[in-house]
MARBA-3410 file (N, C-alpha, C, O; in Angstrom, 1 decimal):
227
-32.0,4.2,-8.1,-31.1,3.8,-9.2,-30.6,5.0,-10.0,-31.5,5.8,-10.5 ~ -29.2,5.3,-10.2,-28.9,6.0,-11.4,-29.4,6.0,-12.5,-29.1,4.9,-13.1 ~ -29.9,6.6,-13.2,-29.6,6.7,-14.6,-28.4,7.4,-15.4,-27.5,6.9,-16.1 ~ -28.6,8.2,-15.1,-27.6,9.2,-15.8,-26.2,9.6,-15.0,-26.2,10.7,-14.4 ~ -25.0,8.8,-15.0,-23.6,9.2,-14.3,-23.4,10.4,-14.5,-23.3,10.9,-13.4
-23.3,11.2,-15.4,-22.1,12.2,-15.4,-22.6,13.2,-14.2,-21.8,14.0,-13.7 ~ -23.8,13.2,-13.8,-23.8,14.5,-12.4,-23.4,14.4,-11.6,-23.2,15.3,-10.8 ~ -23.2,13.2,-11.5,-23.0,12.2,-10.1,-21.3,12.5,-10.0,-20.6,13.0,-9.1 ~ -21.0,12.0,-11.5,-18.9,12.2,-11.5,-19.1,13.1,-11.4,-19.2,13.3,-10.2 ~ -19.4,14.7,-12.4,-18.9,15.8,-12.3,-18.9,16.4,-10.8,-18.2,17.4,-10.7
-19.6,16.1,-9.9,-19.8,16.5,-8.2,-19.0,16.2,-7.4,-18.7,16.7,-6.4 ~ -18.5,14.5,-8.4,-17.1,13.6,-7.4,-16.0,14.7,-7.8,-15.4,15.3,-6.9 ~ -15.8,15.0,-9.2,-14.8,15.9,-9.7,-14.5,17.2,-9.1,-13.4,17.8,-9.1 ~ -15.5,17.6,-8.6,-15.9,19.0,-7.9,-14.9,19.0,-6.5,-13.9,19.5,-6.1 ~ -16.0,17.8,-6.0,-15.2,17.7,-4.7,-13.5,17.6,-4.3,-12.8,18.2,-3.6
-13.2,16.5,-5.2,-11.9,16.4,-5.0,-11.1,17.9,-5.6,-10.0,18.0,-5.2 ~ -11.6,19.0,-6.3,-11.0,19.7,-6.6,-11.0,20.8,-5.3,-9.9,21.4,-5.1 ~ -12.1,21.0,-4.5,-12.5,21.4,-3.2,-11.2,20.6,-2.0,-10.3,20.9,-1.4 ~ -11.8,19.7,-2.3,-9.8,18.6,-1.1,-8.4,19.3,-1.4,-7.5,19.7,-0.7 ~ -8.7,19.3,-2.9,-7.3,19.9,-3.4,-6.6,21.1,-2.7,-5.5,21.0,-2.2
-7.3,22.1,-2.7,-7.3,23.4,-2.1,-7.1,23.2,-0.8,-6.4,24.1,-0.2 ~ -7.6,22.1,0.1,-7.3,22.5,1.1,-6.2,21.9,1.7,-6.1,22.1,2.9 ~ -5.3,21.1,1.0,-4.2,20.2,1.2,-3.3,21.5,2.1,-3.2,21.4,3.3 ~ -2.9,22.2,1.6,-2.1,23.8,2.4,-2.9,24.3,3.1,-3.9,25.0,2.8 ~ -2.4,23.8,4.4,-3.3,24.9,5.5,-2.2,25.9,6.0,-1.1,25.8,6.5
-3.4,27.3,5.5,-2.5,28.1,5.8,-2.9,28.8,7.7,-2.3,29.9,8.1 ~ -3.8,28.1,8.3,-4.3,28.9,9.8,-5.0,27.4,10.2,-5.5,26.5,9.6 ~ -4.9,27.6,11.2,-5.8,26.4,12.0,-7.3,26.4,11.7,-8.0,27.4,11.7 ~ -7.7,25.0,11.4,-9.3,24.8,10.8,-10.2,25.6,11.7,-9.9,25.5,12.9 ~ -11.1,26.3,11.5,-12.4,26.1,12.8,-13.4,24.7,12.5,-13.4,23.8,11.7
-14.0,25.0,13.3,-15.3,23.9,13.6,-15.8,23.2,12.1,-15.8,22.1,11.8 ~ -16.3,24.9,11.4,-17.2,24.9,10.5,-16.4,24.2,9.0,-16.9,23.4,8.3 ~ -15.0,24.8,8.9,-14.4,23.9,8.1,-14.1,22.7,8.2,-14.2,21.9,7.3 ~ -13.7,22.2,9.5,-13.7,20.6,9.9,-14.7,19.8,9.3,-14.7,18.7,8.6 ~ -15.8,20.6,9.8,-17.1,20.2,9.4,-17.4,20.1,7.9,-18.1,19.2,7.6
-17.1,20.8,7.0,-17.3,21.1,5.6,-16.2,20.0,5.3,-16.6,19.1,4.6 ~ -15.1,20.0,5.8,-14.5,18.9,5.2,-15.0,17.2,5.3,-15.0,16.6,4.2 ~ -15.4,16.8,6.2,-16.0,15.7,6.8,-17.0,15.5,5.8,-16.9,14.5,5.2 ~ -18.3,16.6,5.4,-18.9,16.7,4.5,-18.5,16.4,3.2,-19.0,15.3,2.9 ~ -17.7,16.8,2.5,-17.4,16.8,1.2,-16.8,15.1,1.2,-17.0,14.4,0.3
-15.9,14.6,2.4,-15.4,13.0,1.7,-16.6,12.0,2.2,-16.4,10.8,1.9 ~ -18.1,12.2,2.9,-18.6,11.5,3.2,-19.6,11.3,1.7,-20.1,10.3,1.1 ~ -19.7,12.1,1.5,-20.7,12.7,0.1,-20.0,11.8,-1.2,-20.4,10.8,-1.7 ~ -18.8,12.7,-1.6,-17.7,11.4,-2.0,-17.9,10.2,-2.2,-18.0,9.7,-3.3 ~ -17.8,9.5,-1.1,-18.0,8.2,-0.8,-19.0,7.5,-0.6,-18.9,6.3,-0.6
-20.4,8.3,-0.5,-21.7,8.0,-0.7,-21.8,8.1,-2.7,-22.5,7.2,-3.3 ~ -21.5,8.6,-3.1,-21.2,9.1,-4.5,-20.8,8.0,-5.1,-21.3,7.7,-6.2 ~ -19.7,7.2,-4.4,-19.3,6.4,-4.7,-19.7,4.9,-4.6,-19.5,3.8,-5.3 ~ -20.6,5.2,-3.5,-20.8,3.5,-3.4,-22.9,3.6,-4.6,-23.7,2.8,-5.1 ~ -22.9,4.8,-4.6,-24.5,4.7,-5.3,-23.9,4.8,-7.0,-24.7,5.0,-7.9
-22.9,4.6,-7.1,-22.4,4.2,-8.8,-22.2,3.3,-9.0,-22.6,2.8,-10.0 ~ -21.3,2.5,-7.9,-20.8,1.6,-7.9,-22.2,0.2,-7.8,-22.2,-0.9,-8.3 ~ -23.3,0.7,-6.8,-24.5,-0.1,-6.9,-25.6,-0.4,-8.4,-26.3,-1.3,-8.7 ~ -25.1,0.9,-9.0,-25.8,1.3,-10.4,-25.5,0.4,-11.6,-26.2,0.2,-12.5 ~ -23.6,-0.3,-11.2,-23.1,-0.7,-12.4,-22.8,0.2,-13.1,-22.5,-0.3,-14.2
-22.6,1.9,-13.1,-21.7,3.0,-13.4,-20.1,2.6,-13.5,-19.4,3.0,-14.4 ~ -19.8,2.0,-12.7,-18.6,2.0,-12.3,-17.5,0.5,-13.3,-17.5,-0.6,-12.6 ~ -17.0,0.4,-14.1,-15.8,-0.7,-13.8,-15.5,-1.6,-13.0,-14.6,-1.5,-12.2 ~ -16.3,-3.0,-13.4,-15.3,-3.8,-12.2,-14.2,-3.9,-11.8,-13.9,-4.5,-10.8 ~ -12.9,-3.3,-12.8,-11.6,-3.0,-12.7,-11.4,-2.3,-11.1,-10.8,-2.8,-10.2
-12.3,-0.5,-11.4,-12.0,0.5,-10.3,-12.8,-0.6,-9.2,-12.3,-0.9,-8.2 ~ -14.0,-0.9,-9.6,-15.1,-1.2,-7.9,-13.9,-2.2,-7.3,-13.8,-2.1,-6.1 ~ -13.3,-2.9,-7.7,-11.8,-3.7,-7.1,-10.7,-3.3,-6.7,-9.8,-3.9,-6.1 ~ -10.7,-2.3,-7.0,-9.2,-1.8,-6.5,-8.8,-1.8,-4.9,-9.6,-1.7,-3.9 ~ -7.6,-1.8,-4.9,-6.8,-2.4,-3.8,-6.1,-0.7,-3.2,-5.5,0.1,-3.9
-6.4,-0.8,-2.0,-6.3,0.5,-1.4,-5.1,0.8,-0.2,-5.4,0.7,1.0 ~ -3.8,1.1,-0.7,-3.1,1.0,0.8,-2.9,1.9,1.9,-2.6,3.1,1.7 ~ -3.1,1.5,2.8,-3.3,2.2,3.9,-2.7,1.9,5.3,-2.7,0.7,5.6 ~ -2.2,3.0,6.5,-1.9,2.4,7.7,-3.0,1.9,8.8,-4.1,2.4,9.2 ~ -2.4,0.8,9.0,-3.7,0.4,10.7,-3.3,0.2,11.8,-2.2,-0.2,12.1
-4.1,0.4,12.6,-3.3,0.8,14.3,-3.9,-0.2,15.1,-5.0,-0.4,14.6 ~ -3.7,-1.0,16.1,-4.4,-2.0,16.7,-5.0,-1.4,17.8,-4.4,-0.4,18.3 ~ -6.2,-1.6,18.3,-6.9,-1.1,19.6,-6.1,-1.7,20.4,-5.6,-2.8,20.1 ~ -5.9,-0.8,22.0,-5.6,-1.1,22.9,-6.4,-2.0,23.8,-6.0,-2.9,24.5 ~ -7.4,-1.6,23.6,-8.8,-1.9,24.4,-9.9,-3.2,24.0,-10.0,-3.6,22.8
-10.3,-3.5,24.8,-11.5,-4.8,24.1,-12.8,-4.2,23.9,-13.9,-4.8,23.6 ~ -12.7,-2.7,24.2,-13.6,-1.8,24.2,-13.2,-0.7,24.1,-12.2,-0.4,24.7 ~ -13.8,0.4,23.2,-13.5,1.7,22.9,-15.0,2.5,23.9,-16.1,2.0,23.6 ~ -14.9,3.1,24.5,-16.2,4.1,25.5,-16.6,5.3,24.7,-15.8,6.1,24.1 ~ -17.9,5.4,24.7,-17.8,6.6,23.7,-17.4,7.9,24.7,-17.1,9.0,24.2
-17.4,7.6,25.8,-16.7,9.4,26.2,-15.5,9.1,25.8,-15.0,10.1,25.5 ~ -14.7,8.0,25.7,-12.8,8.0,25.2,-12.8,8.3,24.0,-11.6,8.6,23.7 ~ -13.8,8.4,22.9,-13.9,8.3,21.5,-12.5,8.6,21.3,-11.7,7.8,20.9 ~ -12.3,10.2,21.5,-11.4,11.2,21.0,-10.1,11.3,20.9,-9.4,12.0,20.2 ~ -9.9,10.0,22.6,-8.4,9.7,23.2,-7.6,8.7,22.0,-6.7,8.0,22.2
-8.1,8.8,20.9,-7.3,7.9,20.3,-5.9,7.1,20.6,-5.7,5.9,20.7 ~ -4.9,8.5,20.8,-3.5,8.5,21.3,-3.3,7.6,22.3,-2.3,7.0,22.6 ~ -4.8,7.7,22.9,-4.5,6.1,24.3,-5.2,4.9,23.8,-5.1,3.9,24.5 ~ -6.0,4.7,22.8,-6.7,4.0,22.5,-6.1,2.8,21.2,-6.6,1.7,21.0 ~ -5.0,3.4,20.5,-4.6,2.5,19.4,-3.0,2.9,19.2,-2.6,4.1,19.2
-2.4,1.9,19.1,-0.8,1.6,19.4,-0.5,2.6,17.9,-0.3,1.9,17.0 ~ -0.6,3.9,17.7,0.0,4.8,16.9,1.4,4.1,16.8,1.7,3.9,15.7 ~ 2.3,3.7,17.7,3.3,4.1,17.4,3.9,2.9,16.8,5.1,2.8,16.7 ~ 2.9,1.7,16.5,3.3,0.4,15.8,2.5,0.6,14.5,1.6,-0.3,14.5 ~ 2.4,1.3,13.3,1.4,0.9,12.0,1.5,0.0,11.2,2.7,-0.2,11.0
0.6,-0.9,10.5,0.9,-1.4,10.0,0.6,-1.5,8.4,-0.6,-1.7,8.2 ~ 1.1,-1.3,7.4,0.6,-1.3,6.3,0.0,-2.4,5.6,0.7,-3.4,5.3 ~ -1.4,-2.3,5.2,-2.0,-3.4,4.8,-3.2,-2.5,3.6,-3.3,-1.3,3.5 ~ -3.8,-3.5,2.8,-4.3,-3.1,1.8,-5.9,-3.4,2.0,-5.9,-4.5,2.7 ~ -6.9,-3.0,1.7,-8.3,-3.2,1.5,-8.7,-3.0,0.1,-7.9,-2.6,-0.7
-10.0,-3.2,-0.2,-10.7,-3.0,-1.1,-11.2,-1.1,-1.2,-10.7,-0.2,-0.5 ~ -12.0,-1.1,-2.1,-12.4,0.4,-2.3,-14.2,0.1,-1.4,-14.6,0.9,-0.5 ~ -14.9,-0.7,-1.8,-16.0,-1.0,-1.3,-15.7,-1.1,0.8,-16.5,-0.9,1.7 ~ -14.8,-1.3,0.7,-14.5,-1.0,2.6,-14.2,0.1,2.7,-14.9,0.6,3.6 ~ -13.4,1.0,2.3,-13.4,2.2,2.6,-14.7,3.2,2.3,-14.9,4.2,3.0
-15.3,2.7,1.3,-17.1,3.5,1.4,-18.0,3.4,2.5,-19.0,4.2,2.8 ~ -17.5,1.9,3.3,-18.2,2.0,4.5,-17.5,2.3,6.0,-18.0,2.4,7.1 ~ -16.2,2.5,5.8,-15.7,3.2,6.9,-16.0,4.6,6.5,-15.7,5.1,7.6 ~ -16.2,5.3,6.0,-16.3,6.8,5.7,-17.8,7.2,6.2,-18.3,8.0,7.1 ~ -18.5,6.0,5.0,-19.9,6.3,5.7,-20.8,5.9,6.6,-22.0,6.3,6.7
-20.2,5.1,7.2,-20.7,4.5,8.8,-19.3,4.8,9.8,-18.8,4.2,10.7 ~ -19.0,5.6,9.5,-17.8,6.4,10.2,-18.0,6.0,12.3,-19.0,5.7,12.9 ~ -16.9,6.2,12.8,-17.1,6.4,14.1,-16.1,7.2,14.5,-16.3,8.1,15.2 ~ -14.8,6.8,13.9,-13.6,8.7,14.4,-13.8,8.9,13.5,-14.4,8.1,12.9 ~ -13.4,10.4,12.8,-13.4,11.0,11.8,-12.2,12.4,12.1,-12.5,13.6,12.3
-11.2,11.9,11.9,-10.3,13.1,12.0,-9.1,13.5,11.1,-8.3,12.7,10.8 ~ -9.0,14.5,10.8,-8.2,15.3,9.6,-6.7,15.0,10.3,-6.6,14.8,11.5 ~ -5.9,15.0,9.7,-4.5,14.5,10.0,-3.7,16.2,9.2,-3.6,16.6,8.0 ~ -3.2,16.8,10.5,-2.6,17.6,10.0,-1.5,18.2,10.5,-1.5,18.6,11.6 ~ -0.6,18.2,9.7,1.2,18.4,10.6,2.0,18.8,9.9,1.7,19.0,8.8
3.5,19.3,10.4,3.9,20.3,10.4,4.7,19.4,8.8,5.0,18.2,9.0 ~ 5.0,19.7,8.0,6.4,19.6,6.4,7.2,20.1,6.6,8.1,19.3,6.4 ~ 7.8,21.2,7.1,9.2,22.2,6.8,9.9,21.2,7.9,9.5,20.9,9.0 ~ 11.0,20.8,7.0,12.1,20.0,8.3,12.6,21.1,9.6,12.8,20.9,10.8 ~ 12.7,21.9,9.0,13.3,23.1,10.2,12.2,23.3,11.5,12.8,23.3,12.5
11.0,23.3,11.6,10.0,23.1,12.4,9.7,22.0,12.7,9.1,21.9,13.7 ~ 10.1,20.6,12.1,10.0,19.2,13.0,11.2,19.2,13.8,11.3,18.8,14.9 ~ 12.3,19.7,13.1,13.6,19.6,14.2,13.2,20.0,15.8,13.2,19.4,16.8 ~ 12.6,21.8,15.3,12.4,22.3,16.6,11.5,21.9,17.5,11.5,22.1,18.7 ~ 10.4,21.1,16.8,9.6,20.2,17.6,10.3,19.3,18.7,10.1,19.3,19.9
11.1,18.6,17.7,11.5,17.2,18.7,12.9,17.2,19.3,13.6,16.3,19.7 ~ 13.1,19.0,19.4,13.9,19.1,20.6,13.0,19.1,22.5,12.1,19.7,23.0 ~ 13.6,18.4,22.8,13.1,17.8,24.2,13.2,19.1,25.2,12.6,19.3,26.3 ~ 13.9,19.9,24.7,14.5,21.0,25.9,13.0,22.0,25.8,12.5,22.3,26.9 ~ 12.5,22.4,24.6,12.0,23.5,24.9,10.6,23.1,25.1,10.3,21.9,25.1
9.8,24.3,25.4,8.4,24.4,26.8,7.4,23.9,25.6,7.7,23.6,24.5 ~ 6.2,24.0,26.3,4.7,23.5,25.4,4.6,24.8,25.0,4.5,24.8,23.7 ~ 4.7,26.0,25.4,4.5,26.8,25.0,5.0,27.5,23.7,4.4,28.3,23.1 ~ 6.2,26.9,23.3,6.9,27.0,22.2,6.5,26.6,21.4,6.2,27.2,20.4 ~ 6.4,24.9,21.7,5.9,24.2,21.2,4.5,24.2,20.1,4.2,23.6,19.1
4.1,24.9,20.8,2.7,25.3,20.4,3.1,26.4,19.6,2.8,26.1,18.4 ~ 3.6,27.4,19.7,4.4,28.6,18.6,4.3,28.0,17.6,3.4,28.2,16.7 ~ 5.7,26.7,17.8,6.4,26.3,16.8,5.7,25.6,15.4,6.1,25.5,14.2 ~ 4.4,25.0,16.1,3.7,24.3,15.5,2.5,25.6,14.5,2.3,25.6,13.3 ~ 1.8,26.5,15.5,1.6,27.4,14.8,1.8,27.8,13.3,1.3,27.4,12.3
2.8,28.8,13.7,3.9,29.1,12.5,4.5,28.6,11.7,5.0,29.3,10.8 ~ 4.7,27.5,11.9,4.9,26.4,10.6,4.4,26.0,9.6,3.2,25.8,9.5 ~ 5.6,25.9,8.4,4.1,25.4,7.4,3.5,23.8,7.7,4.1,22.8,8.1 ~ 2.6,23.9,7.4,1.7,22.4,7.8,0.6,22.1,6.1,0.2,22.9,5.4 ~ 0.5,20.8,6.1,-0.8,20.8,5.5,-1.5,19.7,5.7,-1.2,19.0,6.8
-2.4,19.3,5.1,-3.6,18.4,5.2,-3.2,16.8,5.0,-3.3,16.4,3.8 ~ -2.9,16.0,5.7,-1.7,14.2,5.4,-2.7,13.5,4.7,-2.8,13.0,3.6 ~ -3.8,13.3,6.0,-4.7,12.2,5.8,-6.1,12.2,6.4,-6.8,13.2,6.7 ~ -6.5,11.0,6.6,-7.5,11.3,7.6,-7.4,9.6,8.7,-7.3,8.5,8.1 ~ -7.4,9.7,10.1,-7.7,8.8,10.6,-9.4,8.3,10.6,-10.4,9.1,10.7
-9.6,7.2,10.4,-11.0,6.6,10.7,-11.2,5.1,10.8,-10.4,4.2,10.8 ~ -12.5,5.2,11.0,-12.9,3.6,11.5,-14.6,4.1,11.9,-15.0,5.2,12.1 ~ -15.3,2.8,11.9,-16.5,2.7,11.2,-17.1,1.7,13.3,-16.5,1.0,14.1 ~ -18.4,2.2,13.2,-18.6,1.6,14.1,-18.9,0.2,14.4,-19.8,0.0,15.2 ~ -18.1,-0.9,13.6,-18.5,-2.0,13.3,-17.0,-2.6,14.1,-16.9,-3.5,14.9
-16.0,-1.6,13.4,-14.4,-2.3,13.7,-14.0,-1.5,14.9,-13.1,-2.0,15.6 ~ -14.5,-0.2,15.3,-14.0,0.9,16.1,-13.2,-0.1,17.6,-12.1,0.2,18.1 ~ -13.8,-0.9,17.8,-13.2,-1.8,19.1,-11.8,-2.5,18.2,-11.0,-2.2,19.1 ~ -11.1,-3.1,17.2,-10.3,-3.1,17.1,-9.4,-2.4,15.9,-8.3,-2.9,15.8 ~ -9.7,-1.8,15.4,-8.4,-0.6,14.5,-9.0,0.5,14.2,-10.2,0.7,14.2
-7.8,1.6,13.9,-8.4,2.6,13.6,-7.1,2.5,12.0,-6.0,2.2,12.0 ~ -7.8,2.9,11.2,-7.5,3.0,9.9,-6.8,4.7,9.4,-7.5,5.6,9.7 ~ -5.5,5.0,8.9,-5.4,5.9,8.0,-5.1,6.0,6.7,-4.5,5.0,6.2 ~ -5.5,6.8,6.0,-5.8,7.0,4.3,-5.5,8.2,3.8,-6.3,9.1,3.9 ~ -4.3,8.2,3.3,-3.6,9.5,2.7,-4.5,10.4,1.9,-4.8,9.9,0.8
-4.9,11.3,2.2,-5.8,12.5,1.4,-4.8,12.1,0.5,-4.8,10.9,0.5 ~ -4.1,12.5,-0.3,-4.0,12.4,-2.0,-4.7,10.9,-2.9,-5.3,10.8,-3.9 ~ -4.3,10.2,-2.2,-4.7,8.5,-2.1,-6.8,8.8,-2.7,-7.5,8.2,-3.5 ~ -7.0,9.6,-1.9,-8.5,9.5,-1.4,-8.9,10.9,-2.9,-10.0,10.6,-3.5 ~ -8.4,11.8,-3.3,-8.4,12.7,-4.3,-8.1,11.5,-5.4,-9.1,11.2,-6.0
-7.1,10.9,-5.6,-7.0,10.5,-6.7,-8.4,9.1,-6.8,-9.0,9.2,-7.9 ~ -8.8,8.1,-6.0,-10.1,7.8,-6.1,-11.0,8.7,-6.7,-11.3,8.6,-7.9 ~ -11.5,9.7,-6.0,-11.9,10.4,-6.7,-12.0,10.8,-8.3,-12.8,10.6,-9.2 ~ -10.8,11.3,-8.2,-10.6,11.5,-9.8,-10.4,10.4,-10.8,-10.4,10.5,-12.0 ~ -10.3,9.4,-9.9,-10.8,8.1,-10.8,-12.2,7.5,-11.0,-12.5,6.6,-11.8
-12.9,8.1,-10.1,-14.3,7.6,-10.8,-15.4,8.6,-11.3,-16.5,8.2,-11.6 ~ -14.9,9.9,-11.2,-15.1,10.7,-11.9,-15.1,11.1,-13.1,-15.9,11.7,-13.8 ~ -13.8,10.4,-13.5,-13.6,10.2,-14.9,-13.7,8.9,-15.6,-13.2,8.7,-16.7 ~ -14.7,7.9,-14.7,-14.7,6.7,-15.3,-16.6,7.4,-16.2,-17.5,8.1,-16.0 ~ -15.9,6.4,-17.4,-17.7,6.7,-18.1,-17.3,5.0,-18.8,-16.3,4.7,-19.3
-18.6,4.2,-18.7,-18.7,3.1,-19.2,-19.1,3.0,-20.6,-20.1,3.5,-21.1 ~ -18.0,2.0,-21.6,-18.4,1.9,-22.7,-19.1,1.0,-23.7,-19.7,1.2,-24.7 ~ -18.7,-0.3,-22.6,-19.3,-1.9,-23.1,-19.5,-2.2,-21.8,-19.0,-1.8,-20.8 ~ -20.9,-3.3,-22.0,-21.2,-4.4,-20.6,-21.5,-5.5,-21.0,-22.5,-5.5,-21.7 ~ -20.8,-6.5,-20.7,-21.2,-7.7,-21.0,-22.0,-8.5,-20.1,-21.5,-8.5,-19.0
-23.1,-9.4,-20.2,-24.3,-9.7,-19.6,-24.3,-11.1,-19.8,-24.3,-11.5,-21.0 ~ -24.3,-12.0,-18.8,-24.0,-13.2,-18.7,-25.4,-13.7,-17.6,-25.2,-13.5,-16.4 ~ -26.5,-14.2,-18.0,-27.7,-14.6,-17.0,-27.3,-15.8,-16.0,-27.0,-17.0,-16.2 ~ -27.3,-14.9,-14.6,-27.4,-16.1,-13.8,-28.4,-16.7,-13.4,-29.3,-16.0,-12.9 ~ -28.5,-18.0,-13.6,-29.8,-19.0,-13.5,-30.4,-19.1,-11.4,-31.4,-19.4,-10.8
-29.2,-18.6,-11.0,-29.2,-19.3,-9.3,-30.0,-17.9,-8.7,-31.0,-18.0,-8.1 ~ -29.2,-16.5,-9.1,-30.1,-15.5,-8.7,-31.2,-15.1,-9.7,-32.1,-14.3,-9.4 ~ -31.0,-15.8,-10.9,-32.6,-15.2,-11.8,-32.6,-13.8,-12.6,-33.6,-13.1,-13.0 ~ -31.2,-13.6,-12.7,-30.8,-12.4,-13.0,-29.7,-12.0,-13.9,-29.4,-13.0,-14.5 ~ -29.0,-11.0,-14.3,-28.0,-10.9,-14.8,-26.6,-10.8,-14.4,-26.4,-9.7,-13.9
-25.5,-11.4,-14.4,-24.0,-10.9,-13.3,-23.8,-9.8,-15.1,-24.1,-10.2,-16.2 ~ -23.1,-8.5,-14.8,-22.4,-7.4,-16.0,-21.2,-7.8,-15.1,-20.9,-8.3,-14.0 ~ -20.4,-7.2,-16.5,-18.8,-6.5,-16.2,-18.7,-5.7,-17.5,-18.7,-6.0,-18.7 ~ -18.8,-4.5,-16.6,-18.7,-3.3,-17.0,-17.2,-2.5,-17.7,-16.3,-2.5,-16.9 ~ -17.0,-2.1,-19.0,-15.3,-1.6,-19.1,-15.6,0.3,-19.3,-16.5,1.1,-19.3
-14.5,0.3,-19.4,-14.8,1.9,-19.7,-13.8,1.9,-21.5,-13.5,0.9,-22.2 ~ -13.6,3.4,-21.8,-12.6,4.3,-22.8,-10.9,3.5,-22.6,-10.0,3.6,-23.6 ~ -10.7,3.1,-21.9,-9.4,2.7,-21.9,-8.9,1.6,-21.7,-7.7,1.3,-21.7 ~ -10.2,0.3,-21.5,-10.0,-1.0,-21.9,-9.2,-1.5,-23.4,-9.6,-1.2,-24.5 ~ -7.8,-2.5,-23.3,-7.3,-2.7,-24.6,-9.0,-3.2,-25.3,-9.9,-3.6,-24.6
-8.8,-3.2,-26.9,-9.3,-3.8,-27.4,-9.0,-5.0,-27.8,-7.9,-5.3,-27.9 ~ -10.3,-6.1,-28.0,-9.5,-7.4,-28.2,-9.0,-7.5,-29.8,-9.1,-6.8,-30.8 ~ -8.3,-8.8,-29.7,-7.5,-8.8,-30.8,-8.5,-8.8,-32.0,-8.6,-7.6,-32.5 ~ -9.2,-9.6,-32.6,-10.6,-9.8,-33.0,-10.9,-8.6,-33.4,-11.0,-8.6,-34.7 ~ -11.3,-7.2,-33.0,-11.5,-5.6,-33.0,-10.5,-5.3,-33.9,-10.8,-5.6,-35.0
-9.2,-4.8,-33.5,-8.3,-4.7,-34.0,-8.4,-5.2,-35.4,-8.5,-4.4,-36.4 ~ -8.4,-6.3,-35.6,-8.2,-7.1,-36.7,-9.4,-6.3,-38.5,-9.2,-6.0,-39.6 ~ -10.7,-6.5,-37.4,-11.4,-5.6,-38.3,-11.8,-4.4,-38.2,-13.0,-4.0,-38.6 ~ -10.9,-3.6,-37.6,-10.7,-2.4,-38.0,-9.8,-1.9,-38.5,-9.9,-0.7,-38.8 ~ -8.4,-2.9,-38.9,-7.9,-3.0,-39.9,-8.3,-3.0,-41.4,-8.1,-2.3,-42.4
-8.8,-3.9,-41.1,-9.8,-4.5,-42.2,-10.5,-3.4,-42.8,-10.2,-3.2,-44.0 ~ -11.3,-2.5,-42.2,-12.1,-1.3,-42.7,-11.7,0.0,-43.1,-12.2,0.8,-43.9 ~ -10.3,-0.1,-42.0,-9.3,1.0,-42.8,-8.3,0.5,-43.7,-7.4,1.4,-43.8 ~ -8.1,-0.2,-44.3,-7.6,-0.7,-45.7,-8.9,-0.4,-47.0,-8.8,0.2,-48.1 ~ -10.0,-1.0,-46.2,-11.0,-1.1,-47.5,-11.8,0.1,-47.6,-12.8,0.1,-48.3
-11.2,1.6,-46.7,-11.2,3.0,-47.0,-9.9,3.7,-48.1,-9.7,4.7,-48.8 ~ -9.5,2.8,-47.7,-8.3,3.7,-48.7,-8.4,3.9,-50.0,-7.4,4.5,-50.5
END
C-alpha cells in the first residue's frame, strides 16, 4: 500500500518528461533504447495502476475514457514464432477507432504480449517519395533513413486478447496520462460504509473539483465578516 503519493507522481512526471525527448528521433533506436523505452511506459503504468489501487488517484482520472486504434486478428490463433509478423497477423489496413477505460490500458502495457514503438517518417516531401511505386528498396530504405521521423505511438496487446486485437495508443495520448496523474494530489474523500463488502466504497477529488454551492456560500460569509 502507498502511503505517501508524491514519489510515486514525481517518477510518473519524470518519466513522461524522458517520452518527451524522445518523440524526435533523430537516428534509428538500438536494442538498448527500445528497451529503455519499453521500460519507462511499463513502470508508468505499473505506477499507475499501484495509485490507482491506493485510492491516490480520482475517481474522475481512474475513469477516464481512452481513444485509441484497433486492428482485428486475422487468425483464431496468434503462434508465438509469428509474434512479430504483425503486418500478416492484424488487418492494419482496416482500424477502427474505439474507446477503453484507463484501468485496461494498465493491463495491456503490463501483461503486455507485442510491444512495439511506432515510428515514421512527418516531412511530406519523404512520404511522397516513399509512395512512389517506381523507386527500389534500396532507396527506399535511404529515403526512410534520412528523413525526419519521430516517435507516433506504440502498437500493443496483452496476452489475454493477443488472439483477437492488437491495440494502438498515440505516445502524446500516453505523456499526457501521465502528466495527469502526476499532477493529481487528493484533497477530499468521502467514505460511505458498505454493509455487503464490510468495508468502506471512497470517491476521492483532487485541487480542481468545483466547490459545492453550500462552500461557496460560507466562504462568502467569512469574507464579508473579515472586512
Amino acid at each position: 500500500m502507498i502511503y505517501e503519493s508524491y514519489y510515486w507522481r514525481k517518477e510518473l512526471l519524470n518519466i513522461s518528461e524522458k517520452i518527451t525527448k524522445k518523440i524526435e528521433v533523430k537516428k534509428n533506436w538500438s536494442d538498448s533504447k527500445r528497451a529503455k523505452f519499453e521500460q519507462e511506459i511499463m513502470v508508468g503504468f505499473y505506477i499507475i495502476r499501484k495509485l490507482m489501487e491506493a485510492n491516490k488517484l480520482t475517481n474522475k482520472l481512474c475513469s477516464t475514457s481512452i481513444s485509441c486504434k484497433i486492428y482485428i486478428s486475422k487468425h483464431a490463433k496468434i503462434k508465438r514464432m509469428d509474434r512479430y509478423a504483425f503486418f500478416d497477423n492484424y488487418e492494419l489496413e482496416k482500424p477502427k477507432i474505439v474507446k477503453r477505460d484507463l484501468k485496461f490500458f494498465i493491463n495491456q502495457f503490463v501483461h503486455s504480449y507485442l510491444f512495439i514503438p511506432i515510428i515514421d517518417l512527418t516531412d511530406q516531401e519523404s512520404i511522397l517519395k516513399m509512395d512512389d511505386e517506381k523507386i527500389s528498396e534500396e532507396e527506399r530504405i535511404e529515403i526512410y533513413e534520412n528523413g525526419k521521423k519521430e516517435l507516433l505511438g506504440i502498437f500493443v496487446n496483452s496476452d489475454e486478447n493477443k488472439d483477437k486485437y492488437l491495440y494502438e495508443i498515440d505516445v502524446k495520448t500516453i505523456i499526457k496520462i501521465f502528466q495527469q496523474v502526476g499532477n493529481c494530489v487528493i484533497t477530499k474523500v468521502d467514505m460511505t460504509f458498505n454493509p455487503k463488502k464490510g468495508d468502506f466504497d471512497t470517491i476521492q477529488y483532487d485541487g480542481r473539483n468545483e466547490l459545492s454551492e453550500e462552500v461557496k456560500v460560507l466562504i462568502d460569509k467569512k469574507e464579508q465578516q473579515n472586512k
